[in-house]
PDB file of N, CA, C, O and CB in Angstrom:
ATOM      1  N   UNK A   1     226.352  -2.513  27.804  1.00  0.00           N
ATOM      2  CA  UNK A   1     225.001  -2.939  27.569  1.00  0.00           C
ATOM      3  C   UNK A   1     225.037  -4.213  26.737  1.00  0.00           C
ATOM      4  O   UNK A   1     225.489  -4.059  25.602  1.00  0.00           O
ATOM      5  CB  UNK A   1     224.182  -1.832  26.874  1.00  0.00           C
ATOM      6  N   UNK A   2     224.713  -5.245  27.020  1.00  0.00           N
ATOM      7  CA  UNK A   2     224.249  -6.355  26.924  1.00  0.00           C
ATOM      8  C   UNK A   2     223.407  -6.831  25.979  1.00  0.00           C
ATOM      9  O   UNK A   2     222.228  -6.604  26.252  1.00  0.00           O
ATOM     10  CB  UNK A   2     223.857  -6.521  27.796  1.00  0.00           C
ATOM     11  N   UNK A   3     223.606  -7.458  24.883  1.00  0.00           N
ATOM     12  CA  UNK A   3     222.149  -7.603  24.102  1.00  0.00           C
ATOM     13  C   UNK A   3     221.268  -9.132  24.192  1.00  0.00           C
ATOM     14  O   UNK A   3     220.758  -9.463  23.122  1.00  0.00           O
ATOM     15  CB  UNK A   3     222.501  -7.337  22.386  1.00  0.00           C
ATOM     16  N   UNK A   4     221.123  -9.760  24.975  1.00  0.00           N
ATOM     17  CA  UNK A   4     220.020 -10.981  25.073  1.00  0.00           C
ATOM     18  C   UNK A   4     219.259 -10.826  23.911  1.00  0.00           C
ATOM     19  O   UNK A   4     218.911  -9.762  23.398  1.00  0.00           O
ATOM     20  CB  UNK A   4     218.988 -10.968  26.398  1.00  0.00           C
ATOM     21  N   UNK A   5     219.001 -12.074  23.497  1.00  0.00           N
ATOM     22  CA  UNK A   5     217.990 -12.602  22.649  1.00  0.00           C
ATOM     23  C   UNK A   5     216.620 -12.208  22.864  1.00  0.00           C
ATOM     24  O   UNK A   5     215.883 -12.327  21.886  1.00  0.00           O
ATOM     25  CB  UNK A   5     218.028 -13.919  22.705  1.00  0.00           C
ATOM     26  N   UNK A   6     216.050 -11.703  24.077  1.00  0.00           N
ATOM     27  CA  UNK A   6     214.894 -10.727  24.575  1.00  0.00           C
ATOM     28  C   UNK A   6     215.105  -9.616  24.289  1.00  0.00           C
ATOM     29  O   UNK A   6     214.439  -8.941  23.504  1.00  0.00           O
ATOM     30  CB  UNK A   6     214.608 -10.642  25.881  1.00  0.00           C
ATOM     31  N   UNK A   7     215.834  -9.362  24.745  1.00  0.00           N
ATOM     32  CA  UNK A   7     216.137  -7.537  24.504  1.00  0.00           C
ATOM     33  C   UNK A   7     216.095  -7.307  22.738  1.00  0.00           C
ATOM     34  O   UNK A   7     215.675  -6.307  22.156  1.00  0.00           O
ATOM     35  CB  UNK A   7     218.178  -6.942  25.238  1.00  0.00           C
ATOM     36  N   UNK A   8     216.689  -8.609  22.094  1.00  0.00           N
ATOM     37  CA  UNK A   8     216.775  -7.708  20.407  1.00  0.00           C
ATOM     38  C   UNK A   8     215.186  -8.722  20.185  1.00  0.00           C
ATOM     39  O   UNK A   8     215.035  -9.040  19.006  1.00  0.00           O
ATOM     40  CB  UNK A   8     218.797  -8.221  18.786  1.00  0.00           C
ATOM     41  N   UNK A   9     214.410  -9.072  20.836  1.00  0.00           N
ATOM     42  CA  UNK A   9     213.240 -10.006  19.658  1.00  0.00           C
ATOM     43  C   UNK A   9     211.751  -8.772  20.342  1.00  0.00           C
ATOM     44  O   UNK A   9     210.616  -8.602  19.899  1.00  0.00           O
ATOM     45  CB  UNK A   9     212.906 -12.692  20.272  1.00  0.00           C
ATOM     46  N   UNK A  10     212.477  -8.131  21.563  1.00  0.00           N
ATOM     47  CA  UNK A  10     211.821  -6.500  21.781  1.00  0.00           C
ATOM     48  C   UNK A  10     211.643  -5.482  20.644  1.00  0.00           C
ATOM     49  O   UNK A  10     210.662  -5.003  20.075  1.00  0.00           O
ATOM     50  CB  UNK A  10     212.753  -5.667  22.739  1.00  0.00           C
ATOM     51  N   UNK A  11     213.175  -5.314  20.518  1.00  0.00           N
ATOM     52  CA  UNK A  11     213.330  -4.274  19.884  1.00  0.00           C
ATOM     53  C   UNK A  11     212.910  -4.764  18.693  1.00  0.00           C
ATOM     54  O   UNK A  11     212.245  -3.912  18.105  1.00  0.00           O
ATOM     55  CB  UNK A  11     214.547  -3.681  19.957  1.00  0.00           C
ATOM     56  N   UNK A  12     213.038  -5.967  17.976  1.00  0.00           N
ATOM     57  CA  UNK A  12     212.325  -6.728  16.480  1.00  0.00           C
ATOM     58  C   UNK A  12     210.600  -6.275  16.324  1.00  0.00           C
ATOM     59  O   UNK A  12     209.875  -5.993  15.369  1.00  0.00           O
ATOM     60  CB  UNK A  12     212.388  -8.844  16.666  1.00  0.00           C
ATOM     61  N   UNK A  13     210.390  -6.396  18.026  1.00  0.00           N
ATOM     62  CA  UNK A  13     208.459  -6.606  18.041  1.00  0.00           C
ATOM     63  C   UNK A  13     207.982  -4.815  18.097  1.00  0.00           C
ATOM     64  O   UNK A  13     206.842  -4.372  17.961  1.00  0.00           O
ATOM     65  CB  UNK A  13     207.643  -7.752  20.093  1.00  0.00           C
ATOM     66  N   UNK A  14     209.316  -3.993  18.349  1.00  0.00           N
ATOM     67  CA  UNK A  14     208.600  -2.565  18.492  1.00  0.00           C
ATOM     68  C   UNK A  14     209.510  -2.308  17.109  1.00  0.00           C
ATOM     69  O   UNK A  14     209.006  -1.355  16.515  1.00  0.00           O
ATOM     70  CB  UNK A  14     208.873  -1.392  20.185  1.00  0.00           C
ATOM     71  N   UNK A  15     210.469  -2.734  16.518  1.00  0.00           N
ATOM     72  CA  UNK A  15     210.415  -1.915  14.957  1.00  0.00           C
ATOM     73  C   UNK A  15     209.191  -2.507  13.629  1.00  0.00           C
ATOM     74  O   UNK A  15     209.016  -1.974  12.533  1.00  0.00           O
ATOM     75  CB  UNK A  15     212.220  -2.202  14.185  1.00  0.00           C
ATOM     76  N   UNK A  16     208.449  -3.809  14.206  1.00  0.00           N
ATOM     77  CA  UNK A  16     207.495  -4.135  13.651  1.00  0.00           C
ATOM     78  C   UNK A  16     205.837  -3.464  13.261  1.00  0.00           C
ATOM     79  O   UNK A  16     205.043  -3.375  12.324  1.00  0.00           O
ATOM     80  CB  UNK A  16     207.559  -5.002  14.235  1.00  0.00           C
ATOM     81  N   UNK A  17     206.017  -3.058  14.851  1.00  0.00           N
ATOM     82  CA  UNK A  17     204.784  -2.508  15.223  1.00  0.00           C
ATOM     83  C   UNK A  17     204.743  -0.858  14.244  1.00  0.00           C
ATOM     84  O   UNK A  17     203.851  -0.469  13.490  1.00  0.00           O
ATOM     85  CB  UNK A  17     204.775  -2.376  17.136  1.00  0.00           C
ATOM     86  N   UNK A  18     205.981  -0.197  14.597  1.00  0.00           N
ATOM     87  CA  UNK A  18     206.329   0.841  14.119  1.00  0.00           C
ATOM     88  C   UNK A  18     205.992   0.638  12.534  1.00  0.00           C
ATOM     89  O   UNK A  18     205.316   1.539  12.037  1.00  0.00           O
ATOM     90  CB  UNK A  18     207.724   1.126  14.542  1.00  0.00           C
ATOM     91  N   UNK A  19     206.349  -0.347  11.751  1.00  0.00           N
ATOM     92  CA  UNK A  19     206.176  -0.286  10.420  1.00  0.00           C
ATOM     93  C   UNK A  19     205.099  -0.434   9.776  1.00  0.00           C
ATOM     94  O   UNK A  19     204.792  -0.147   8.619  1.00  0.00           O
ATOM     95  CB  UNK A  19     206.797  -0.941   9.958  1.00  0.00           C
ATOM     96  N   UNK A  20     204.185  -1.214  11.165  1.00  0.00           N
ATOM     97  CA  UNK A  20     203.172  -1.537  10.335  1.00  0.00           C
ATOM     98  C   UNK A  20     201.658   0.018  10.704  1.00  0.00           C
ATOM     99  O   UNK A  20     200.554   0.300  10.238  1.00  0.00           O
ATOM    100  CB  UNK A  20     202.732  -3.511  10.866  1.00  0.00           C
ATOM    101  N   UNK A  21     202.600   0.574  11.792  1.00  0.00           N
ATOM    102  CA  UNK A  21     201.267   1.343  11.670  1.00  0.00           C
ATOM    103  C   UNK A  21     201.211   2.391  10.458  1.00  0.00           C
ATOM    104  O   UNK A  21     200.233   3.018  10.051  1.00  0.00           O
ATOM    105  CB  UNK A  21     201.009   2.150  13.045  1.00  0.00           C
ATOM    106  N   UNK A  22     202.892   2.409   9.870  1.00  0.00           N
ATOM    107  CA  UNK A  22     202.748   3.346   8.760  1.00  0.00           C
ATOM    108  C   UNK A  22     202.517   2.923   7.042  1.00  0.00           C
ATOM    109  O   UNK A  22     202.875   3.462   5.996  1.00  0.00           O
ATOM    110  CB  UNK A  22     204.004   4.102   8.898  1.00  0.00           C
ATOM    111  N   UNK A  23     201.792   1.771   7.343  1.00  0.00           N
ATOM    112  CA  UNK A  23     201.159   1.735   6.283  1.00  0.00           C
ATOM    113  C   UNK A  23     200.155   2.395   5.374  1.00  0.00           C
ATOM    114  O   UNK A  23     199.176   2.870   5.950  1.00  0.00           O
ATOM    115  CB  UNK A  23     200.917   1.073   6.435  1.00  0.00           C
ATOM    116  N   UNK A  24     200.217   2.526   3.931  1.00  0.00           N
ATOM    117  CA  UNK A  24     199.595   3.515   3.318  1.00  0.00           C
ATOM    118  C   UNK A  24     198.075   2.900   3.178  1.00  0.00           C
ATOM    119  O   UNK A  24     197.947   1.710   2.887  1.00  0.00           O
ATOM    120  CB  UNK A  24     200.365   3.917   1.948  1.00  0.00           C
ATOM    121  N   UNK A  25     196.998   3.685   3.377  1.00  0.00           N
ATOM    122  CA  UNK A  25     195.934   2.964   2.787  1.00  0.00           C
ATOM    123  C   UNK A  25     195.001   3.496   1.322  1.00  0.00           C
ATOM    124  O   UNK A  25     194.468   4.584   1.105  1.00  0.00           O
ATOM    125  CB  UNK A  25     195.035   2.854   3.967  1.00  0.00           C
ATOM    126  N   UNK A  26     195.039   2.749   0.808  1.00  0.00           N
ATOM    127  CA  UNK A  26     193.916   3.150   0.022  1.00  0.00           C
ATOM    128  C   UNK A  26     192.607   3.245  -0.927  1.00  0.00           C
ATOM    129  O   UNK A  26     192.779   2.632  -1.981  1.00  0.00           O
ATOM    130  CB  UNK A  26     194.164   3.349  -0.154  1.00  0.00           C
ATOM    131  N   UNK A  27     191.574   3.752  -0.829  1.00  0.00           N
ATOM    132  CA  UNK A  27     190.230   3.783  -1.031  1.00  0.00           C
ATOM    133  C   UNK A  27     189.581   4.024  -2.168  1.00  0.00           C
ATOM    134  O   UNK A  27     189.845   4.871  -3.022  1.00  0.00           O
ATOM    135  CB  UNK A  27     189.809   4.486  -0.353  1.00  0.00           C
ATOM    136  N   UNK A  28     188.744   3.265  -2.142  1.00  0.00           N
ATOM    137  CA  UNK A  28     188.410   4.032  -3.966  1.00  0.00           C
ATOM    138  C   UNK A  28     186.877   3.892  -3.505  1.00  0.00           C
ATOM    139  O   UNK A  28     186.288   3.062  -2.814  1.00  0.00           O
ATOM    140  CB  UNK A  28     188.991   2.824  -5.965  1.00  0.00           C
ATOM    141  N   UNK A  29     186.458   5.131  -4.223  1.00  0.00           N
ATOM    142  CA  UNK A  29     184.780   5.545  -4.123  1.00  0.00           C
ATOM    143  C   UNK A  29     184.747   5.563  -5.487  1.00  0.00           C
ATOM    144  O   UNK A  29     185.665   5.847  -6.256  1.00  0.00           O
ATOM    145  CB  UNK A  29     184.175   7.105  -3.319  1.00  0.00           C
ATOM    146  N   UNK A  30     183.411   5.180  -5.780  1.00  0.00           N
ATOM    147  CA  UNK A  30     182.653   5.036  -7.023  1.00  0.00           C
ATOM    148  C   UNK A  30     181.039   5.874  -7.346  1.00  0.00           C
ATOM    149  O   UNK A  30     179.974   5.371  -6.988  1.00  0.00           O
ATOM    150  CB  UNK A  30     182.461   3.476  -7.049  1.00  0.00           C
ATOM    151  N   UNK A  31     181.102   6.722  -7.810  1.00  0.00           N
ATOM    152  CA  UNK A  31     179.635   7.918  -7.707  1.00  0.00           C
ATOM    153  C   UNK A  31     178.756   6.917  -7.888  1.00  0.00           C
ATOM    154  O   UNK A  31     179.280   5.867  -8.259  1.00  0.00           O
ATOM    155  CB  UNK A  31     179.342   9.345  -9.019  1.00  0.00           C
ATOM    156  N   UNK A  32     177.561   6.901  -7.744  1.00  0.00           N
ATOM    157  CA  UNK A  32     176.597   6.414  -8.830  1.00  0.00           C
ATOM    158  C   UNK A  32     176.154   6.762  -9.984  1.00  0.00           C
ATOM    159  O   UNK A  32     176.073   7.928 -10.369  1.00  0.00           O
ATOM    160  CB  UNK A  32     175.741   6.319  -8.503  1.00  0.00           C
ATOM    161  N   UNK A  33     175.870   5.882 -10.551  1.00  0.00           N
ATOM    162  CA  UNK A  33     176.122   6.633 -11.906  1.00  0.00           C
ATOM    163  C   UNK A  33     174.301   6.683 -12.344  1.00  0.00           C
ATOM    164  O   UNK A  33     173.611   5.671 -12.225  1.00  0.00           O
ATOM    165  CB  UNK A  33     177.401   5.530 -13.243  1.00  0.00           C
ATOM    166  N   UNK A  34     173.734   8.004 -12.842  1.00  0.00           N
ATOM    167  CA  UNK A  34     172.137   8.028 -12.919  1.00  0.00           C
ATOM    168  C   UNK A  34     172.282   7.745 -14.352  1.00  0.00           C
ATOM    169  O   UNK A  34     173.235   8.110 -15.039  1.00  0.00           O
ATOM    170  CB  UNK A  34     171.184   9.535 -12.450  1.00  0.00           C
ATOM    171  N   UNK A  35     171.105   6.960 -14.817  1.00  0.00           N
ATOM    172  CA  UNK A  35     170.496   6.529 -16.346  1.00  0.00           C
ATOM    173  C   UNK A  35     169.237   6.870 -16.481  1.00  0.00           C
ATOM    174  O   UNK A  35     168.301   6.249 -15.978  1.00  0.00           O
ATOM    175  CB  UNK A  35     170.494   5.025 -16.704  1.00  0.00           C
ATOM    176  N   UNK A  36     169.104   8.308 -17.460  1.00  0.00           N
ATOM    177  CA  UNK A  36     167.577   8.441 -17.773  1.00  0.00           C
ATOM    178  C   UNK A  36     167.163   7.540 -19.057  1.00  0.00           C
ATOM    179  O   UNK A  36     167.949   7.356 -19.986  1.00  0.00           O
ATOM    180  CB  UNK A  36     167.198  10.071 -18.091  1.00  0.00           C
ATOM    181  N   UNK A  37     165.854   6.994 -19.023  1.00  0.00           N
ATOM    182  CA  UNK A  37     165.586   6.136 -20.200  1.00  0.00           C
ATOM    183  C   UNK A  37     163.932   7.023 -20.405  1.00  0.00           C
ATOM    184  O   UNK A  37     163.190   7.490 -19.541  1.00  0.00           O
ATOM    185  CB  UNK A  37     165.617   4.065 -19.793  1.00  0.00           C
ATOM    186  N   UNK A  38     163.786   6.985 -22.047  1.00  0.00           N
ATOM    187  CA  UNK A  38     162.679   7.223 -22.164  1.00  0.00           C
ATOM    188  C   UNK A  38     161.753   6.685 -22.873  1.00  0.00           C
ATOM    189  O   UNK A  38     161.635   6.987 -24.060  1.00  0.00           O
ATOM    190  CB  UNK A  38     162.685   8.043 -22.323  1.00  0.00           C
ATOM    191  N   UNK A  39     161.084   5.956 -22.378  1.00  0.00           N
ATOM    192  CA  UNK A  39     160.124   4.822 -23.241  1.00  0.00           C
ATOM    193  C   UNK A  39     158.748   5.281 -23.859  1.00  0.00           C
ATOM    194  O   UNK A  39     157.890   5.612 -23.041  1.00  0.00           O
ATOM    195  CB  UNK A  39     159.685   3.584 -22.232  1.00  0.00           C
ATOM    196  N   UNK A  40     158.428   5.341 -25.190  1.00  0.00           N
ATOM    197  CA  UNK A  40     157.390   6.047 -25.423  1.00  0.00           C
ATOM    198  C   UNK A  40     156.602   4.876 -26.473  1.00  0.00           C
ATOM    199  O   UNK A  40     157.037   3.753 -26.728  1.00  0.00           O
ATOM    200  CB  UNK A  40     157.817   7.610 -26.021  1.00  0.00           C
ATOM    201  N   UNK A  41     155.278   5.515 -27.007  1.00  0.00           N
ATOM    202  CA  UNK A  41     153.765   4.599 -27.099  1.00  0.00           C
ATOM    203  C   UNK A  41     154.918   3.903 -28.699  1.00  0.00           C
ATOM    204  O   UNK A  41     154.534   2.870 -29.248  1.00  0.00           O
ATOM    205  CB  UNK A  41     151.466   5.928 -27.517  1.00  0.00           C
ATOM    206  N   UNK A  42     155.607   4.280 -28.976  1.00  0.00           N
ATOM    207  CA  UNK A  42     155.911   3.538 -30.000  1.00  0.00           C
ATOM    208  C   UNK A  42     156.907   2.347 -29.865  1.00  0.00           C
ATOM    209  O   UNK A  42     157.074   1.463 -30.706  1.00  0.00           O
ATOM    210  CB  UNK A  42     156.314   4.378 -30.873  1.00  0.00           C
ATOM    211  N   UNK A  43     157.539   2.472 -28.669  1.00  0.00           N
ATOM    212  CA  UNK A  43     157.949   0.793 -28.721  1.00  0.00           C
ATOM    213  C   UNK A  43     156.952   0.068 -27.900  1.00  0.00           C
ATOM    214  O   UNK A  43     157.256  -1.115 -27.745  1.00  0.00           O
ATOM    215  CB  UNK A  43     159.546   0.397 -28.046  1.00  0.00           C
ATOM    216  N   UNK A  44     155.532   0.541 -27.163  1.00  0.00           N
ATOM    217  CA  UNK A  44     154.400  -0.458 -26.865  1.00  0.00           C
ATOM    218  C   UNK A  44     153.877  -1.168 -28.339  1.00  0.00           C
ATOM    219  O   UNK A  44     153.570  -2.353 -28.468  1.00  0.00           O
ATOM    220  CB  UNK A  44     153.058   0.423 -26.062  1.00  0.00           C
ATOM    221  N   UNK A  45     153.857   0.066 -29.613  1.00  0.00           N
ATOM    222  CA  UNK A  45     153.247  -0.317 -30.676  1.00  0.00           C
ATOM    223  C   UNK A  45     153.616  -1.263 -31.346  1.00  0.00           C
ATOM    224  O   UNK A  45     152.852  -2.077 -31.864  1.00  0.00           O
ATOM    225  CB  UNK A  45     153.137   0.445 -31.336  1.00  0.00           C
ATOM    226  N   UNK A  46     155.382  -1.281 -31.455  1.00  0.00           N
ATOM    227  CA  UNK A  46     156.015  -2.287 -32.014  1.00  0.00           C
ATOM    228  C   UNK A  46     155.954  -3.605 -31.149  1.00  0.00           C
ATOM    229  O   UNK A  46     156.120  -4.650 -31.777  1.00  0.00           O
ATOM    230  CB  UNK A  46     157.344  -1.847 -32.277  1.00  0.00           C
ATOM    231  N   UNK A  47     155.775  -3.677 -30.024  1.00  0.00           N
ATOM    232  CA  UNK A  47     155.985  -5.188 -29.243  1.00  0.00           C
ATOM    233  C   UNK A  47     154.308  -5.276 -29.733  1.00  0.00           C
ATOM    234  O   UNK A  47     154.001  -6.337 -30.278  1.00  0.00           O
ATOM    235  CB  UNK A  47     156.540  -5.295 -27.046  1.00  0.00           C
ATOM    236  N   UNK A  48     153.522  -4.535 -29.621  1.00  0.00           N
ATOM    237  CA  UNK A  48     151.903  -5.335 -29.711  1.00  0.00           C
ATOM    238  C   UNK A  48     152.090  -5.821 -31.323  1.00  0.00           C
ATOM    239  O   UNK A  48     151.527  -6.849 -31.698  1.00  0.00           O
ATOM    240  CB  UNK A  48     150.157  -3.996 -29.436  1.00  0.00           C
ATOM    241  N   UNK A  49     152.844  -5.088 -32.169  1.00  0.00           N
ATOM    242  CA  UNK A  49     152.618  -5.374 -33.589  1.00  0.00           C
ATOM    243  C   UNK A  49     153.295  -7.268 -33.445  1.00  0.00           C
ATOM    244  O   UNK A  49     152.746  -8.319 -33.777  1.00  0.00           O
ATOM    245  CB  UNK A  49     153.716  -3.971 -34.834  1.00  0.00           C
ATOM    246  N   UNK A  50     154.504  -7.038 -32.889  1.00  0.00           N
ATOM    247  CA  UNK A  50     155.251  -8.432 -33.327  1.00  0.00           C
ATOM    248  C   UNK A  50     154.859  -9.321 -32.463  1.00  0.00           C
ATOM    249  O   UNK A  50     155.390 -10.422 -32.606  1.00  0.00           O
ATOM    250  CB  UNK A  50     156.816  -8.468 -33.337  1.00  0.00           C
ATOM    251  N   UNK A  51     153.624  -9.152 -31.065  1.00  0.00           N
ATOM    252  CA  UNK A  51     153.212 -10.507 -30.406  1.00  0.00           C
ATOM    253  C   UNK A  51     152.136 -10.797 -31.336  1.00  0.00           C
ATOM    254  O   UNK A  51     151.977 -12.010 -31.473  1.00  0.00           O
ATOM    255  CB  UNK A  51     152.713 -10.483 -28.748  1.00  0.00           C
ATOM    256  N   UNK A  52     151.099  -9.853 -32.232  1.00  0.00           N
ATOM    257  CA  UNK A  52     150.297 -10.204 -33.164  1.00  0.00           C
ATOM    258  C   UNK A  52     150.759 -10.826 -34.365  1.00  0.00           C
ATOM    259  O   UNK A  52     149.999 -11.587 -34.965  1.00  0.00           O
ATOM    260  CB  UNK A  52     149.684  -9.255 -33.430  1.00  0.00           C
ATOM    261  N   UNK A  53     152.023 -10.574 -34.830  1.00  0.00           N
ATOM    262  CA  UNK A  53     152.567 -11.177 -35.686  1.00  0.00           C
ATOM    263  C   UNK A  53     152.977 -13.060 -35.605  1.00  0.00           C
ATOM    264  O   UNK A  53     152.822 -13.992 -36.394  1.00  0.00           O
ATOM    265  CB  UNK A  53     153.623 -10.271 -35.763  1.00  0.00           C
ATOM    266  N   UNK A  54     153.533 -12.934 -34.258  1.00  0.00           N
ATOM    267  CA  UNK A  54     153.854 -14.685 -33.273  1.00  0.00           C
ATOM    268  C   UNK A  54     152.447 -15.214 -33.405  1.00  0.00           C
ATOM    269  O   UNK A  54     152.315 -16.300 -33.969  1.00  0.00           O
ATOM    270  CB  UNK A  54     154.358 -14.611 -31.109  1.00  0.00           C
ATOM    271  N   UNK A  55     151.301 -14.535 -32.921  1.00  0.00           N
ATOM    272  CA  UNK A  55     150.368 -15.160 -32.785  1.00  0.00           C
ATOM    273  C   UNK A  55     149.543 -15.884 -34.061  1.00  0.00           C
ATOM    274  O   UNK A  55     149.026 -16.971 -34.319  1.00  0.00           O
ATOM    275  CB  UNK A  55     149.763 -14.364 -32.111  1.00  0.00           C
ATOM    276  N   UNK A  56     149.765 -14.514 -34.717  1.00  0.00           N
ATOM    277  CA  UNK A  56     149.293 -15.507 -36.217  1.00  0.00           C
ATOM    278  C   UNK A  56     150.147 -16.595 -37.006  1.00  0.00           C
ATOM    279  O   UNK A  56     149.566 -17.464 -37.657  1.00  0.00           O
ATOM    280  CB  UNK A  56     149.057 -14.519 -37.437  1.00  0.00           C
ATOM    281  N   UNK A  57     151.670 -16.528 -36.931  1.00  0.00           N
ATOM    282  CA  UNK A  57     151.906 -17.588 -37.088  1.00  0.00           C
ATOM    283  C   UNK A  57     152.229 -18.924 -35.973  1.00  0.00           C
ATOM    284  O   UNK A  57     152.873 -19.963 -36.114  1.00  0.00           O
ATOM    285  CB  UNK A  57     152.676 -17.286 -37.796  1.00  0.00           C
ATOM    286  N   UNK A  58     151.734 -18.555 -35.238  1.00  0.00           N
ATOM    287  CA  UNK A  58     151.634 -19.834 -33.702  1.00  0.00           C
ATOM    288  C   UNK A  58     150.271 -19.845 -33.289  1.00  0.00           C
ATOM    289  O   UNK A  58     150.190 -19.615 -32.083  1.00  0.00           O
ATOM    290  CB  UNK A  58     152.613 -19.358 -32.037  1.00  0.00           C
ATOM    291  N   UNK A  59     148.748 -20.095 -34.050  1.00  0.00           N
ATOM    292  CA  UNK A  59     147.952 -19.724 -33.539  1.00  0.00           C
ATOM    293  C   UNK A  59     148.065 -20.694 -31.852  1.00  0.00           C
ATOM    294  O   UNK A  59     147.493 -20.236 -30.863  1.00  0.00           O
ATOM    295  CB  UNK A  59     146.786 -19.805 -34.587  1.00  0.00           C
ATOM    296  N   UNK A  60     148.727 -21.787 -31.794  1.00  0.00           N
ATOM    297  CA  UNK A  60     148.576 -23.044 -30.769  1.00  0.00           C
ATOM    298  C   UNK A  60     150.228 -22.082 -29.363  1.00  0.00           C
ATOM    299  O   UNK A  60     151.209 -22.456 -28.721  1.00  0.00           O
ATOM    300  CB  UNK A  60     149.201 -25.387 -32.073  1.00  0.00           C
ATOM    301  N   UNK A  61     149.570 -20.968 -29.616  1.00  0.00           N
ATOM    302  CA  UNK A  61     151.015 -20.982 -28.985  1.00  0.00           C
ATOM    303  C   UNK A  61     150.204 -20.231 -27.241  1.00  0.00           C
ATOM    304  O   UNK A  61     150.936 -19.877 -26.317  1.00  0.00           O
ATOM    305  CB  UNK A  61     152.565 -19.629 -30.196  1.00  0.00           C
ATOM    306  N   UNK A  62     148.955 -20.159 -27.179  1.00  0.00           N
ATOM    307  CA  UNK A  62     148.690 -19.654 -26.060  1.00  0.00           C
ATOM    308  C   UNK A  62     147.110 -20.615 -25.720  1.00  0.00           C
ATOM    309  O   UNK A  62     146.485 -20.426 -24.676  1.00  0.00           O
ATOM    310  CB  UNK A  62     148.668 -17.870 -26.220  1.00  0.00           C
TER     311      UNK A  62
END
């Protein structure tokens, strides 16, 4: 048996193929991640307190 430069760039293109189908793969999943927030009348109170506060010292600001 004979080996030509075809015959081994064959056997090169099917030990290629072979290697590459056994490649490992791998995946990464990420959950979502849930955030409860709870906003209540007292940080409305504090932002109305400190835009009344801007305003009196910026009366030119609106």
């Amino acid at each position: 048996m004979t080996r030509t430069p075809a015959r081994l760039a064959l056997i090169g293109l099917i030990a290629a193929v072979g290697a590459s189908a056994c490649t490992p793969t791998v995946r990464l999943q990420v959950d979502p991640i849930q955030i409860y927030a709870k906003l209540d009348a007292d940080v409305r109170i504090r932002l109305d307190k400190e835009l009344q506060d801007l305003l009196v010292e910026n009366p030119n600001l609106f």
